[in-house]
C-alpha positions in Angstrom: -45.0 -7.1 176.6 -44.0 -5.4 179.9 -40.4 -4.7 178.6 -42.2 -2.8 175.0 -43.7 -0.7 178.0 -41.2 -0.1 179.7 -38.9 0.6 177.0 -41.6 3.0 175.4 -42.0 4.8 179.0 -38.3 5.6 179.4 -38.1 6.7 175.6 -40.9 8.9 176.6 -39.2 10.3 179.7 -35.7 10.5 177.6 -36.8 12.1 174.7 -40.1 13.1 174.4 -40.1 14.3 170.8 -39.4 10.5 169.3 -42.6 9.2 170.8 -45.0 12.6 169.1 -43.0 12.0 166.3 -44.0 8.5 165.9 -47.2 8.8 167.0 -47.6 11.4 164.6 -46.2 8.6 161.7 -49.6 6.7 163.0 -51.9 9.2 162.0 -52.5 8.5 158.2 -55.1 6.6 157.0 -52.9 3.6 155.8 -51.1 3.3 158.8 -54.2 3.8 161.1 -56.1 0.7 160.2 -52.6 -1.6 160.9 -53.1 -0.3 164.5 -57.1 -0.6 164.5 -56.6 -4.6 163.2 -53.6 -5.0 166.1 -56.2 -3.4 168.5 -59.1 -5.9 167.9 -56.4 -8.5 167.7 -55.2 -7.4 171.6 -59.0 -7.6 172.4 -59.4 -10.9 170.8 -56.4 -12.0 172.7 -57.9 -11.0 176.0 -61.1 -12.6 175.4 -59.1 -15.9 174.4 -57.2 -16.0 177.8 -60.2 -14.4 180.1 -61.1 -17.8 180.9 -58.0 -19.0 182.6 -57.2 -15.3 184.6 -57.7 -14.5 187.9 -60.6 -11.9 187.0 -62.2 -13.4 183.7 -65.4 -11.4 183.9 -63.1 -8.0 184.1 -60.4 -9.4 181.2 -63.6 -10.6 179.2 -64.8 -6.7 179.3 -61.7 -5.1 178.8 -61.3 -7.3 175.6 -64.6 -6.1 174.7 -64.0 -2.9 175.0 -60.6 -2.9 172.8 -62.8 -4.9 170.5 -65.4 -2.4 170.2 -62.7 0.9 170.3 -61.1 -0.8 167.5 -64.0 -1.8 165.0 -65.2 2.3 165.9 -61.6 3.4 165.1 -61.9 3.8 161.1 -65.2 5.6 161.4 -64.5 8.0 164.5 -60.5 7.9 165.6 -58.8 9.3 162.6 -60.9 12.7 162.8 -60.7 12.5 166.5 -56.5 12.4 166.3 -56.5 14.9 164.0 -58.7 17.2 166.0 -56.7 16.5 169.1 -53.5 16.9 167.1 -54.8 20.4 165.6 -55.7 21.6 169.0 -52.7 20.9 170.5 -50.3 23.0 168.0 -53.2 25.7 168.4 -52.7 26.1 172.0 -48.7 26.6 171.7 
């Protein structure tokens, strides 16, 4: 999991464009609820191994919280992105 981040960080330093362009490919609706169900999934995940962590009451929340982005995703996330993506190309 660290080398996806570090591999998405340096694309993002490299060339910038690739990662709006395929965060831009996550904005439709079908795509957008593949990313909500591997969001709760990540929160599941964290709740599963809170337990044996060093902080489980911290873990336990922030799995929670992923949990609870993600189930508000379908209803709120979509009109947020694309209210944040037409306020960006406004501002240009």
């Amino acid at each position: 999991m660290g080398m996806i981040i570090a591999v998405v960080g340096g694309v993002g330093v490299a060339a910038p464009s690739v990662l709006l362009e395929f965060g831009r490919s996550l904005q439709t609706p079908d795509t957008f609820y593949i990313v909500t169900g591997i969001r709760v999934i990540f929160g599941a995940m964290l709740l599963w191994v809170a337990a044996g962590s060093r902080m489980p009451i911290i873990v336990g929340v922030i799995g929670i919280l992923i949990i609870v982005a993600g189930l508000l995703g379908p209803w709120f996330g979509l009109f947020i992105a694309y209210a944040v993506g037409s306020a960006r190309r406004g501002a240009r």
